[in-house]
MIROFI-468643 format. One line per 8 residues: number of its first residue (from 0); their letters; for each residue z, y, x of C-alpha. Coordinates in Angstrom, 2 decimals, decimal comma, always signed. Layout:
BEGIN
NUM) a) Z:Y:X | ...
***
This chain:
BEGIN
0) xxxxxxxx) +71,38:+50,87:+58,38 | +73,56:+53,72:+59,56 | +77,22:+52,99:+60,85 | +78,04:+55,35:+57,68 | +76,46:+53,21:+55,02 | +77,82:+49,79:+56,42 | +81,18:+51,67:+56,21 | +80,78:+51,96:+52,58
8) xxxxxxxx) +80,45:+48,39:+52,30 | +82,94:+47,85:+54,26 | +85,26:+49,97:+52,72 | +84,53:+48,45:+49,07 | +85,01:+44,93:+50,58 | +88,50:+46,30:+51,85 | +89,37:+47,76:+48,72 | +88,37:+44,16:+46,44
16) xxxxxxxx) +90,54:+42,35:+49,44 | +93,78:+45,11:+49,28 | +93,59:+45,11:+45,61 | +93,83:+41,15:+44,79 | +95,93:+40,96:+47,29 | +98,68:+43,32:+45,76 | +98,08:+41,97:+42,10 | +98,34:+38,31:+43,29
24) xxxxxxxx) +101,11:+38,44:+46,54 | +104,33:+36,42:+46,47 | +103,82:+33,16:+45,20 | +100,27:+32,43:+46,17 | +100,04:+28,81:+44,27 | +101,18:+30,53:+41,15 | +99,54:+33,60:+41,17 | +95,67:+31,57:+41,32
32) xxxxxxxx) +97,05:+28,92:+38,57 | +94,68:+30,26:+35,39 | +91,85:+31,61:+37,99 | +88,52:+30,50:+37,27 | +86,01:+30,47:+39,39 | +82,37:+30,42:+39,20 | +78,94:+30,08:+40,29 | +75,06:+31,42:+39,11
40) xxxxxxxx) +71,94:+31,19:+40,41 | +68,52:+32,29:+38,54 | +64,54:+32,60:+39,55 | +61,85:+34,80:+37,70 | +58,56:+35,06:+38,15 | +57,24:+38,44:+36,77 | +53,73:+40,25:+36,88 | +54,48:+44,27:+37,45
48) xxxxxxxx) +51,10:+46,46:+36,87 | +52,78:+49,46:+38,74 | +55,15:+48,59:+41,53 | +55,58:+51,77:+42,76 | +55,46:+53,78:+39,86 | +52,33:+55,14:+40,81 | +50,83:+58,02:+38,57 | +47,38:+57,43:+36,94
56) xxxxxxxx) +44,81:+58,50:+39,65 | +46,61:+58,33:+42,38 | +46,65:+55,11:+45,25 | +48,56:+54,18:+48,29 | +46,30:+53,44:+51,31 | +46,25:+49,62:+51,75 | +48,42:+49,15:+49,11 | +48,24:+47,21:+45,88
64) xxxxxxxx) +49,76:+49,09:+42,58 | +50,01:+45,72:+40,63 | +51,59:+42,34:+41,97 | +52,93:+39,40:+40,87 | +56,36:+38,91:+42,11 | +59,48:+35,69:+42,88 | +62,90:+36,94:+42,55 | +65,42:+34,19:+43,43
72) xxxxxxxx) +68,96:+35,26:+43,21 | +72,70:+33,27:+43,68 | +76,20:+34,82:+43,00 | +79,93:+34,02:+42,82 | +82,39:+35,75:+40,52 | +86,05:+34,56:+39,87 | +87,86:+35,74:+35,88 | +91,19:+35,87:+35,17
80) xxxxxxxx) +93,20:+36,37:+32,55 | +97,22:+36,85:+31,67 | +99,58:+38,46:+29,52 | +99,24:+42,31:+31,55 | +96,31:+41,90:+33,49 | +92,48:+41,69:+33,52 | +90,49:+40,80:+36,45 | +86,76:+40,09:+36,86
88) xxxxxxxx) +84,91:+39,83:+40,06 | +81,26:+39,00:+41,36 | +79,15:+39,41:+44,03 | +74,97:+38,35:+43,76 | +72,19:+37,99:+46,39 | +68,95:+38,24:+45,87 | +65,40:+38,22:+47,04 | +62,14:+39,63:+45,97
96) xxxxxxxx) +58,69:+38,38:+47,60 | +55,93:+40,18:+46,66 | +52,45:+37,81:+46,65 | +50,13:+40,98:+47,63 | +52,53:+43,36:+49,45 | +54,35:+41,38:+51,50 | +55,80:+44,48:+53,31 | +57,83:+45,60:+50,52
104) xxxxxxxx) +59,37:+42,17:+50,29 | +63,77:+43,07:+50,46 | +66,69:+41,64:+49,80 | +69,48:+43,03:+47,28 | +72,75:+43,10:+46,96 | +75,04:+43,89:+43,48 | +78,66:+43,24:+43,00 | +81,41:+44,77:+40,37
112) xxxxxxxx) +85,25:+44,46:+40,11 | +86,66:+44,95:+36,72 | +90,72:+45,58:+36,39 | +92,68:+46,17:+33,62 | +96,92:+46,14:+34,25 | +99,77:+46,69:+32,48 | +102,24:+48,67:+34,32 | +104,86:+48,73:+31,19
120) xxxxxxxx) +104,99:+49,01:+27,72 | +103,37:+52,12:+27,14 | +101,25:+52,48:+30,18 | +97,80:+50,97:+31,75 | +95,88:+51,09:+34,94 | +92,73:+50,24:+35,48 | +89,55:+50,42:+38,59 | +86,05:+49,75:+37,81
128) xxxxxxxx) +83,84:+49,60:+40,70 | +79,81:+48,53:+41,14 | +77,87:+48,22:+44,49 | +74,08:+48,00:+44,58 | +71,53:+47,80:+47,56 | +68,24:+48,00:+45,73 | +64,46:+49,01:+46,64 | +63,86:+49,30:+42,78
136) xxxxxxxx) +62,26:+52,56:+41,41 | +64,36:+53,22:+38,54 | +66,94:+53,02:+36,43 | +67,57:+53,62:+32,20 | +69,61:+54,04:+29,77 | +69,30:+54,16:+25,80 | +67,77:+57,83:+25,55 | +67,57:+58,89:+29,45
144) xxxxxxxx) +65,09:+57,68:+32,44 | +66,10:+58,56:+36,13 | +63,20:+57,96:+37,99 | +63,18:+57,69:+41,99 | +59,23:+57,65:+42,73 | +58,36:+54,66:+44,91 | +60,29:+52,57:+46,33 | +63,01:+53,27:+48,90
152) xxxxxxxx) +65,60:+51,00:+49,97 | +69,17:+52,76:+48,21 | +73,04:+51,79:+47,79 | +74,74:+53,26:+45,06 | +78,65:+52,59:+44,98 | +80,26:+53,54:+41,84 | +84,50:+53,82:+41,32 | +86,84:+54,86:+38,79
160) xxxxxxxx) +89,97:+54,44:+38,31 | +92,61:+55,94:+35,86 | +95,67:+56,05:+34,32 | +96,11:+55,43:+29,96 | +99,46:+56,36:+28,65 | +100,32:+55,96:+25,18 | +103,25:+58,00:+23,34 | +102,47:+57,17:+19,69
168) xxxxxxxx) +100,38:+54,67:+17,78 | +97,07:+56,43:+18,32 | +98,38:+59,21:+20,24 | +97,10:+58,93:+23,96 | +97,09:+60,65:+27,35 | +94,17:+59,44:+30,07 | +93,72:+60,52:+33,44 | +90,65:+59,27:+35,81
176) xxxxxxxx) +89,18:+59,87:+38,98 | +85,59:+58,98:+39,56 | +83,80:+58,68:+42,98 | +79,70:+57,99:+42,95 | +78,23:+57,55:+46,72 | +73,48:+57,39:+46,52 | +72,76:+56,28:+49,72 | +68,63:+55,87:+50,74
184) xxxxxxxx) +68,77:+53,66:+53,76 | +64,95:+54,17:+54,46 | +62,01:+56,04:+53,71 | +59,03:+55,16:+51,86 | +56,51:+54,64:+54,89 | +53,03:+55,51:+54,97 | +51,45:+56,09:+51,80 | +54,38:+57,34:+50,03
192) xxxxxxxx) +54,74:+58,67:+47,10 | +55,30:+62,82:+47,80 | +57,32:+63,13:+44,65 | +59,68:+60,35:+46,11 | +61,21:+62,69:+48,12 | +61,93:+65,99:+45,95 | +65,50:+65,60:+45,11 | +66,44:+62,07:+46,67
200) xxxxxxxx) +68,58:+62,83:+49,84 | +72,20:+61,52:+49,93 | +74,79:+62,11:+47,92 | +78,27:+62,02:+46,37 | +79,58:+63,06:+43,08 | +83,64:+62,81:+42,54 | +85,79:+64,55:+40,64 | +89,21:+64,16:+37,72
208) xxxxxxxx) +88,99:+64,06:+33,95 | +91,47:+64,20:+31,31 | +91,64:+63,30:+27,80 | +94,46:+63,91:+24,97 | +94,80:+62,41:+21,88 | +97,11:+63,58:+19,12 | +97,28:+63,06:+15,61 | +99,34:+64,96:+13,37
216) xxxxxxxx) +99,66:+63,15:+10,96 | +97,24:+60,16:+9,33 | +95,11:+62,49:+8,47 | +94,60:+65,32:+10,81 | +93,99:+64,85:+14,76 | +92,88:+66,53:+18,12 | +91,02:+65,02:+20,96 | +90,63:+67,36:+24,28
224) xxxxxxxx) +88,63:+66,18:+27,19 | +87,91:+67,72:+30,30 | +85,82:+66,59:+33,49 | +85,14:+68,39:+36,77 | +82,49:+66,85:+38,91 | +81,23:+68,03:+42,45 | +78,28:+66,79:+44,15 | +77,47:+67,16:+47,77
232) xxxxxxxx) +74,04:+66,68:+49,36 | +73,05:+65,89:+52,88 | +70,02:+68,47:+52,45 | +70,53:+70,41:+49,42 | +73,35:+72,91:+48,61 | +76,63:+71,22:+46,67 | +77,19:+71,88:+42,87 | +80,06:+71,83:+40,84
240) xxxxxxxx) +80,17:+70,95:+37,34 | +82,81:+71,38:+34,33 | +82,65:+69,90:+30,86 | +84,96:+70,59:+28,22 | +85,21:+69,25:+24,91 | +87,60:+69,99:+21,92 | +87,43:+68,08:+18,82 | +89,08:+68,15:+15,70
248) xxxxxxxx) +89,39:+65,26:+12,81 | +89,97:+64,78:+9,32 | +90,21:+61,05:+8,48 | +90,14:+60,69:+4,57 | +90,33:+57,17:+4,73 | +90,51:+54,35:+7,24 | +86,36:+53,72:+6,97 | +85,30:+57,63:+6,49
256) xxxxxxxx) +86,40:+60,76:+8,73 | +84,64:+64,26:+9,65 | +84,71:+65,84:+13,16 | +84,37:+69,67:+14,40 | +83,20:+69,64:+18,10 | +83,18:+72,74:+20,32 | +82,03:+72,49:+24,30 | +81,19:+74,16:+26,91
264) xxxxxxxx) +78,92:+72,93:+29,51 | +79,19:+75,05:+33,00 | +77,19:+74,49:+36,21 | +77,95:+76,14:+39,30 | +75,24:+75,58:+42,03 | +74,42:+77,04:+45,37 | +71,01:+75,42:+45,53 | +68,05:+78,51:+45,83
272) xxxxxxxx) +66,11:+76,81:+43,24 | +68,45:+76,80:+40,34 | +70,68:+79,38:+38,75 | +74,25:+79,09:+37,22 | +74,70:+77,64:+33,67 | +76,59:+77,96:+30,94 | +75,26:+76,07:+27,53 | +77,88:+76,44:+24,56
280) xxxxxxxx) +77,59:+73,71:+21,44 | +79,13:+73,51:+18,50 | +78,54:+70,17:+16,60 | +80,04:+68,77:+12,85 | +80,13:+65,20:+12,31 | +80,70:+61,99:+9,84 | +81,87:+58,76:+10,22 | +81,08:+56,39:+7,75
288) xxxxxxxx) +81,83:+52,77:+7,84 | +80,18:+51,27:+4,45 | +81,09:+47,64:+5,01 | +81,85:+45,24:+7,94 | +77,94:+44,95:+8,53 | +77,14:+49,04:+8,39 | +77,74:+51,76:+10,00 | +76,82:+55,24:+10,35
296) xxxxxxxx) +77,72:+58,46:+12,38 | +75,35:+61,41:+11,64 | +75,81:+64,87:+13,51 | +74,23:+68,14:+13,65 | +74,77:+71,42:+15,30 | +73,90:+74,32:+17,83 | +73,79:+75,11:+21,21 | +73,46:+78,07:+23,04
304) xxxxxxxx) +73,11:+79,49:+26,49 | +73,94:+83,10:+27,41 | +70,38:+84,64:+28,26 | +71,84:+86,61:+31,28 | +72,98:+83,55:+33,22 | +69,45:+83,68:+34,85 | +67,10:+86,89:+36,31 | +65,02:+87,86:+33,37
312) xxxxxxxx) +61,80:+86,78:+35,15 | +62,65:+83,23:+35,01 | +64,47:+83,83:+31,45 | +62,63:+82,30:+28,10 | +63,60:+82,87:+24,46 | +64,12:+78,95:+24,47 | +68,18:+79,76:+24,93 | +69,48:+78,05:+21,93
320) xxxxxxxx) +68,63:+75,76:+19,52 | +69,62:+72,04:+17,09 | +71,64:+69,83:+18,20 | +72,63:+66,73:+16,31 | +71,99:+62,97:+15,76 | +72,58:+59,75:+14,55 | +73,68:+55,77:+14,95 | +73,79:+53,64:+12,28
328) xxxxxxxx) +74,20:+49,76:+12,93 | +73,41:+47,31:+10,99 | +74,64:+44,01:+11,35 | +73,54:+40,69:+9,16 | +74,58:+36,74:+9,92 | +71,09:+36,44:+11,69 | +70,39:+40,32:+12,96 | +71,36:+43,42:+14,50
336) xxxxxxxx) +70,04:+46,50:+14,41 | +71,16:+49,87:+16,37 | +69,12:+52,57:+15,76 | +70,03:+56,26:+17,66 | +68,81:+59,61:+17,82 | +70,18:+62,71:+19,66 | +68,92:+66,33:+20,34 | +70,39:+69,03:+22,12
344) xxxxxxxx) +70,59:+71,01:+25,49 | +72,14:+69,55:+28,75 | +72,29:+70,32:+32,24 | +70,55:+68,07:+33,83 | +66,70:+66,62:+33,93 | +65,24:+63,18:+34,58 | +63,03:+63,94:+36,90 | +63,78:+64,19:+41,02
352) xxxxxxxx) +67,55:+64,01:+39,48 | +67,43:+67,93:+39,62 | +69,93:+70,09:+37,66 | +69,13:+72,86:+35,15 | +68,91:+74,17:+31,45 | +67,00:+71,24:+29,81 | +66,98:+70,79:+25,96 | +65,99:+67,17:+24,79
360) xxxxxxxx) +65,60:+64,86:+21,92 | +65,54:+61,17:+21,96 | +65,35:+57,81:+19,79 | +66,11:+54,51:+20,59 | +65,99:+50,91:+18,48 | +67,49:+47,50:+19,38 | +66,94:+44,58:+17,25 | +68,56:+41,59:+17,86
368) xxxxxxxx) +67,65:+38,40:+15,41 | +69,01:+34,88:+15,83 | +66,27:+32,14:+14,97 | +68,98:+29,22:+15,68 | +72,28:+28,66:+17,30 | +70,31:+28,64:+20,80 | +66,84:+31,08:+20,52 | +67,37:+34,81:+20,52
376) xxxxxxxx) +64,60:+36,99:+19,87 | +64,96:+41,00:+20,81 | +62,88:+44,13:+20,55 | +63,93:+47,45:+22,16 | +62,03:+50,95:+22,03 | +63,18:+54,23:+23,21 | +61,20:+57,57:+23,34 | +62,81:+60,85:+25,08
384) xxxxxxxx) +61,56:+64,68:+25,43 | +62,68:+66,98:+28,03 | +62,06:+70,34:+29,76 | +63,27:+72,59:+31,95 | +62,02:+75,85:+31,90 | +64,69:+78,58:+33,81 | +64,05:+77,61:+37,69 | +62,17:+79,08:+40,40
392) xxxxxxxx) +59,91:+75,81:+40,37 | +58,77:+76,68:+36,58 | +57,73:+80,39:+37,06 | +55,10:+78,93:+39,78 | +53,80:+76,05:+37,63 | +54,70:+76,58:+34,77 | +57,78:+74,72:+32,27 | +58,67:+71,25:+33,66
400) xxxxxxxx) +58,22:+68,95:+30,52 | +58,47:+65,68:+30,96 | +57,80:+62,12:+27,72 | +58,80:+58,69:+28,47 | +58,39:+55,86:+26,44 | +60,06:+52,15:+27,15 | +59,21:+49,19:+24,78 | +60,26:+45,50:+25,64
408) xxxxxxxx) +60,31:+42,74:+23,15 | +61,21:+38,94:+24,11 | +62,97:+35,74:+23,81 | +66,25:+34,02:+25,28 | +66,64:+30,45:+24,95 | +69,87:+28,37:+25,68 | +68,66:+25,06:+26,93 | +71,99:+23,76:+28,05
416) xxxxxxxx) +75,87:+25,54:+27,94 | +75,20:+26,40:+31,67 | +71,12:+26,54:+31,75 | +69,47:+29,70:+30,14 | +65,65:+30,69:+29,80 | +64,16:+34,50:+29,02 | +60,47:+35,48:+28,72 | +60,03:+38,93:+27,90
424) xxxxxxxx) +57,02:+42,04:+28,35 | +58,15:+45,72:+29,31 | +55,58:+48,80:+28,62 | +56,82:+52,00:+30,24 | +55,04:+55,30:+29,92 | +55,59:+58,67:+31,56 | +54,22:+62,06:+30,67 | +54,79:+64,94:+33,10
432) xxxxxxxx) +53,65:+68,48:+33,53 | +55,79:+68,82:+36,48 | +54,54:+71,33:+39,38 | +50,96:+70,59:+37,80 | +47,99:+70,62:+40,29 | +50,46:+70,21:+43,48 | +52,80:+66,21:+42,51 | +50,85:+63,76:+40,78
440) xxxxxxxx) +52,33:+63,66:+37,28 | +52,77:+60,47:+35,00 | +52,72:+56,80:+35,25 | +52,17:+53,29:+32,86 | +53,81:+50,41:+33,70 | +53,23:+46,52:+32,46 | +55,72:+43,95:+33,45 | +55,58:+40,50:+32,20
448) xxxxxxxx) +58,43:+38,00:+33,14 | +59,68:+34,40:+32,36 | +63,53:+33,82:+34,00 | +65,74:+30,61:+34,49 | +69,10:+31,41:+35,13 | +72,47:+28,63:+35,72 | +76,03:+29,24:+35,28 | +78,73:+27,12:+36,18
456) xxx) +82,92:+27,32:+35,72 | +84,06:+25,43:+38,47 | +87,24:+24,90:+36,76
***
């Protein structure tokens, strides 16, 4: 580990210490009276068919793809709570030994520090920060899959912080600052995986937002929001990136309202391989609240990007398009149900976390049912559609298109207040055209696990 990544651990531990220290100083007895303290631990044993994410076809020398796996893991955190602030704080350890590949055996570290102050009556602080040292592959969310190829020791350091100041009942001004640091602290050794590589040198992506909220009247409402991002590479060129979103509301009643959205996506890059962007939406909306157990929120709309943002050898007629969606939950005294869908054109594309024009559509489902006061049962499934057709990369090989599917189902079982069991199965699924005949392309993963976790207040 460089002397530059241990002084980003560092420099989170000093911010956690300078922090507390400012929100708890003077009287130190008082201050920790109503801080709790606590303590977790948890072990899983879990079967992965594809450690490395590995595409069909293709093998490591002296490598196994599937292995069964022991992650063993302990953490403190401390909560507190008062009249103007909020403060959460944890930091876990853990270990991963691998039965076949004992090489790829690591150690992990996550932590997060959650605060939420009152400064005065009408205005609020808060910082948000996550640390993670991590060899896994991957990471999700409902309707998008990064994917980092193999698996290469990382830290990613997350922080925001901002400023909420209200001036009417719902009328609000927000200012934030965000600051993301992607760290890999080694390679992927022999055998590794060349698509690892493409895209995954360091990085850091910071930048200001703003948001205003003002309403009219009880009826009729604004809501502007504005974010401008940079990112700097240690081998590619930097980007800069500007979002800007206007929105207008009618609110007919307090369970039924209609939006108008229009934004402007830009991307500004100095990277060979991609061009400028500039992708235009317009997007009308309803929320509907039909009783305290449903919801719904359906949108539609179009998007557009200016055909002369790129040469007109790399240019396709596949500038604009639909954009909309839906989320409706559904919520009953022994279920919950969340079902999404979105479509539309963004700038950005799963794979090798590259940047360009790349419309999308995704769908996700969560179902959560309650057999008794102590067994959960869950099933998730998610299915998303991308491609990226305007870059130097596609007029070679062709448009980058890219399927993933996720499904999990499983159970969580309260034995005891502080004792918790969780079986569950995970199939993952990528299809790729990406750079075809050059980067192996697509993957299927398996992973079966059964976890014991503990929890314990100390006060």
């Amino acid at each position: 580990m460089s002397f530059r990544k241990i002084g980003y651990l560092l420099k989170s531990v000093t911010i956690w210490v300078v922090v507390t220290g400012f929100l708890v100083g003077g009287n130190i007895p008082r201050a920790w009276a109503g801080w709790i303290p606590y303590v977790r631990a948890s072990i899983e044993e879990l079967y992965d068919s594809n450690i490395f994410l590995d595409p069909d076809g293709y093998h490591r020398p002296g490598t196994n793809k599937s292995d069964f796996r022991t992650n063993i893991s302990s953490g403190i955190g401390i909560r507190h709570e008062s009249q103007v602030q909020t403060i959460s704080g944890e930091y876990v350890f853990n270990y991963s030994f691998f039965a076949n590949n004992s090489d790829q055996n690591y150690a992990g570290h996550t932590g997060h520090l959650d605060i939420d102050r009152e400064l005065s009556e009408h205005l609020k602080w808060y910082l948000k920060e996550s640390l993670s040292v991590s060899e896994e592959p991957r990471t999700d969310s409902y309707d998008y899959v990064t994917v980092n190829y193999g698996r290469r020791r990382n830290l990613n350091n997350d922080v925001k912080t901002g400023l909420d100041y209200a001036f009417g009942p719902e009328d609000s001004v927000k200012i934030y600052y965000s600051d993301r640091r992607l760290d890999y602290l080694s390679g992927g050794g022999s055998g590794e995986d060349p698509r690892a590589r493409l895209g995954s040198d360091d990085s850091v992506t910071y930048g200001p937002g703003l948001e205003i909220t003002y309403w009219f009247d009880i009826h009729n409402g604004v809501i502007l929001t504005y974010d401008w991002t940079r990112t700097d590479y240690d081998v590619r060129a930097s980007e800069r990136r500007d979002h800007l979103t206007t929105s207008y509301i009618y609110r007919f009643s307090p369970h039924t309202s209609v939006y108008l959205n229009f934004g402007l996506d830009y991307l500004d890059t100095k990277d060979p391989l991609l061009f400028d962007y500039k992708i235009y939406q317009t997007t009308v909306g309803v929320n509907k609240i039909f009783s305290p157990s449903v919801a719904l929120e359906v949108y539609g709309g179009f998007y557009y990007r200016p055909s002369g943002d790129v040469p007109s050898e790399f240019d396709s007629s596949d500038n604009k398009g639909f954009s909309g969606g839906l989320i409706l939950t559904y919520t009953q005294e022994v279920w919950h149900l969340t079902l999404k869908g979105d479509a539309g054109a963004r700038i950005e594309y799963g794979d090798y976390n590259n940047r360009g024009y790349t419309p999308y559509r995704a769908v996700s489902l969560d179902f959560v049912y309650t057999f008794n006061p102590r067994l959960d049962g869950f099933i998730k499934a998610a299915y998303h559609y991308e491609k990226s057709p305007d870059t130097t990369i596609a007029l070679v090989a062709g448009e980058n298109r890219r399927e993933t599917y996720d499904f999990s189902t499983g159970l969580d079982y309260k034995i005891l207040p502080w004792l918790s069991a969780k079986s569950y199965y995970k199939y993952s699924e990528e299809s790729s055209t990406s750079v075809k005949g050059q980067i192996p392309s697509g993957y299927k993963d398996h992973i079966f696990s059964i976890l014991l976790s503990a929890s314990y207040d100390w006060l």
